[in-house]
N, C-alpha and C positions, 0 to 999 in steps of 0.2 A: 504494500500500500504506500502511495505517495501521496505528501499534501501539494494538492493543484496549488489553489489559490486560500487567502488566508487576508481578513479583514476586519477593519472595527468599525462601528453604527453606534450613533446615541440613538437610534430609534429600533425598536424592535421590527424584522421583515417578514410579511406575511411569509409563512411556508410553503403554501402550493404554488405562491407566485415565481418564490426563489427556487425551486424544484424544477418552475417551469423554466426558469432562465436557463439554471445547469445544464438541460435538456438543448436547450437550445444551441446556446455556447459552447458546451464541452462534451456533448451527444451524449450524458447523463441517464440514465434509464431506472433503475431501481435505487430508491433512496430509506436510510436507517438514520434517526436522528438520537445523537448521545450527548452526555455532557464533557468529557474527556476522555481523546479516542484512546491515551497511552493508559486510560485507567480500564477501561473497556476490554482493551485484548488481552487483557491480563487473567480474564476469567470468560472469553467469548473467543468462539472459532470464527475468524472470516471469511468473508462471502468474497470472492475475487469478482463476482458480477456485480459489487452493491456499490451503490457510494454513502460514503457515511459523512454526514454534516455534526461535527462539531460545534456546541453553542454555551460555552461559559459566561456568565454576568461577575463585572465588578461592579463595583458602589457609585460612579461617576463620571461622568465627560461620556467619552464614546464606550460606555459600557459592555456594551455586547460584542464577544468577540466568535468571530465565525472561520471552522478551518472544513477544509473539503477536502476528503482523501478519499483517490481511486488507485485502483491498480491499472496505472497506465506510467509506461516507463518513459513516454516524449516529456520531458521538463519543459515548461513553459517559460520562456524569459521574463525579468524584471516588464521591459517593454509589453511583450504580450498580455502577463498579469493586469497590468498599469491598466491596457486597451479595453479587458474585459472588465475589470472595476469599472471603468467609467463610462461603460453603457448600460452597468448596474443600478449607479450612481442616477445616469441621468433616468432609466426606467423607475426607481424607485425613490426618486425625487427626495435622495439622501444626500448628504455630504460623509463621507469614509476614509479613513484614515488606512495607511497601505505601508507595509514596510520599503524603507530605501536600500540604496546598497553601501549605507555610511558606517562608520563602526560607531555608531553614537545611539545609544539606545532610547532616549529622549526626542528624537527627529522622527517624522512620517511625512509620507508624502498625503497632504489633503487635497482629494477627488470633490470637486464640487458637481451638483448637477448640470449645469450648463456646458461639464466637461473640461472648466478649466484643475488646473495642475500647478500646487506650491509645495513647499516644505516649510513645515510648520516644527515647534518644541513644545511639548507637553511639561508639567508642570513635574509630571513623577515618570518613572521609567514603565511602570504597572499599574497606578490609574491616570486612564488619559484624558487629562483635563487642556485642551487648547493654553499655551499662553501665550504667543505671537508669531505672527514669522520668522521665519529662519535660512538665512544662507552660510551654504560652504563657498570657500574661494573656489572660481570658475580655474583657479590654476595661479602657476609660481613663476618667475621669469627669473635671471638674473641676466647681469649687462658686466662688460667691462669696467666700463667709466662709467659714474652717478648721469642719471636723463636730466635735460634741464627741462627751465619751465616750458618750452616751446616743444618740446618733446616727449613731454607728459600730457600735453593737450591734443596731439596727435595722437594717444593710444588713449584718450578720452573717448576722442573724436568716432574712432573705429569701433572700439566696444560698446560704448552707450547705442549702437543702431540696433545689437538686443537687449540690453540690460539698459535700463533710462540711467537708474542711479547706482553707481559704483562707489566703493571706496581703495584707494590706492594704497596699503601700507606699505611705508620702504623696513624692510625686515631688519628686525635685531630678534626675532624669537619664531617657533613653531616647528612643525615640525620638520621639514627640509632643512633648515638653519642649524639646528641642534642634534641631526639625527645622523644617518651615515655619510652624505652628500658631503658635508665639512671635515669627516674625519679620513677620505679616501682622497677626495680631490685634488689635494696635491701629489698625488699618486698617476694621474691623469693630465697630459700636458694640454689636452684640448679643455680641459675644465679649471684647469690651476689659477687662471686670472678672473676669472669670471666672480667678483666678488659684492656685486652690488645686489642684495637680494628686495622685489617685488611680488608683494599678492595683491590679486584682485578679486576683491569679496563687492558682489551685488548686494543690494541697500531695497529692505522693502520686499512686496508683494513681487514675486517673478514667478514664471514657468519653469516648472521642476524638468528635471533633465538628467539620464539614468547618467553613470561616471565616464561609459566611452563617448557619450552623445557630447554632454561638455568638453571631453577633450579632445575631439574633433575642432568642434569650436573654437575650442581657444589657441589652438596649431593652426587654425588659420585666420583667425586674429593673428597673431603672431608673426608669421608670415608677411602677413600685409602691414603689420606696426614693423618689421624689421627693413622692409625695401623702405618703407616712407620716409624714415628717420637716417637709413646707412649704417647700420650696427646689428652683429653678431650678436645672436642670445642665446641663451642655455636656458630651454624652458622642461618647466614639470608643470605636461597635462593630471587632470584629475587623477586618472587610471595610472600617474609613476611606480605606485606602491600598488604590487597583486601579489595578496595572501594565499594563499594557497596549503592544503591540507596535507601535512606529510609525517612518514613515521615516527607517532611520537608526541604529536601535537600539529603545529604551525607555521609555517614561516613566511616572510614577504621576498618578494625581486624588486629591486629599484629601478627605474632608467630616468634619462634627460635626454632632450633631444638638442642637437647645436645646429641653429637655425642659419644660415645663411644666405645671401639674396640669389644664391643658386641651389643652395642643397640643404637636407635636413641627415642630418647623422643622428642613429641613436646608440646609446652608448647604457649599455648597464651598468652600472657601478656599485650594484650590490647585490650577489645570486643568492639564489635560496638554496640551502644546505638540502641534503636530502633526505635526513633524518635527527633528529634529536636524540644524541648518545646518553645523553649525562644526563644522570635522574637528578640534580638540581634544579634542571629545568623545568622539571616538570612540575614543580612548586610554584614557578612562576607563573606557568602558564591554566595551572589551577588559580590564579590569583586574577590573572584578566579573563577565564573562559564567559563570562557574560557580555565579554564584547565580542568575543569570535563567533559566537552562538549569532547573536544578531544579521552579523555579515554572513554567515554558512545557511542562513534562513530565508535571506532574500528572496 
């Protein structure tokens, strides 16, 4: 059994109507409703023809949370997920909270009926009480030389045509700054000068966008801020750090790409091991598993 899709409602969803959706959307056919499926098979044979709807209540905000597991081995993407929520959303004239692909377990993406798409933060990690919008940086830049003003209004100029309102921090902190990128770089002659660090976090209500769609984006941002202005960059799209599941636990890959008015180089500069030897680790990594859970849930 896999969980298709998985959602939150502050409104309870008629059942035959949601049945009917399923049917619709995921060719659904025979449906069992429970209240926790991992408490369920614990004492119940299943049915490989049934789909079983998961429906547990918390105390508040989007209380109702809904999970749907079939025995069907095609995984859905984030994307696709996203697509079928929000013709849920707009059928049953809900707003639904949806997991991202962030490792922040505070953050969803909110489905409005009219189909639009943000990212919002809830108040607790486990009851989800709305408390305002939320953006991650669209992505990280570094330059040789500091931009000046006439060159910062030029990568204004280009990004504000999706995002109205940005914010530019020139980095002294986060985590590219602080993390392996600074401690290998001088290791790398094509990244050794590259010292001026920039993120660009959107300001406000925007359209959520899974982590390759943004860094799509911002690689060509980038492109176009780098021919306009005449300078080399060393950029981390969203997607620089991919986690990945390996013996033992976890680990990420890094890359940067070096942008230039002809070419783009990517460049890894930090591989993922391929297994975790050393039971140390495995304390630590019992210490963050409620963030990895989130990202492996997407």
């Amino acid at each position: 059994m896999y969980e298709r899709i998985y959602f939150n409602t502050a409104q309870l969803l008629d059942k035959a109507l949601f049945e009917r959706f399923l049917h619709e959307n995921l060719m659904s056919i025979e449906f069992i409703w429970i209240t926790n499926f991992n408490e369920f098979i614990l004492d119940n044979e299943i049915d490989k023809q049934t789909t079983y709807i998961s429906l547990e209540t918390s105390t508040a905000g989007f209380k109702f949370h809904y999970s749907v597991f079939e025995n069907n081995i095609l995984e859905l993407t984030l994307r696709e997920r996203i697509e079928i929520l929000k013709n849920l959303a707009k059928k049953f004239n809900v707003e639904i909270l949806s997991t991202d692909d962030e490792v922040n377990p505070w953050t969803w993406v909110l489905i409005e009926p009219n189909g639009e798409t943000s990212t919002i933060e809830t108040k607790d990690a486990d009851v989800l009480v709305v408390d305002d919008f939320y953006n991650f940086p669209i992505g990280d830049f570094r330059t040789k030389t500091k931009l000046s003003d006439s060159e910062i209004d030029v990568l204004k100029e280009i990004i504000t045509t999706s995002f109205p309102n940005i914010d530019i921090v020139y980095g002294t902190d986060g985590p590219v700054i602080n993390g392996n990128f600074n401690k290998v770089k001088s290791n790398f002659h094509e990244l050794s000068l590259f010292d001026n660090h920039y993120t660009i976090v959107p300001v406000g209500k925007n359209i959520w966008l899974d982590k390759n769609e943004k860094s799509e984006l911002f690689v060509d941002f980038m492109l176009d801020i780098g021919k306009q202005i005449n300078k080399d960059l060393c950029v981390f799209p969203s997607n620089y750090s991919e986690v990945k599941k390996i013996e033992g636990g976890s680990d990420s890959e890094e890359h940067c790409l070096i942008v230039t008015k002809e070419t783009i180089e990517k460049i890894v500069y930090k591989r993922r091991r391929k297994s975790w030897n050393n039971k140390a680790h495995h304390s630590i990594l019992a210490k963050v598993g409620l963030w990895w859970q989130k990202l492996f849930r997407i």
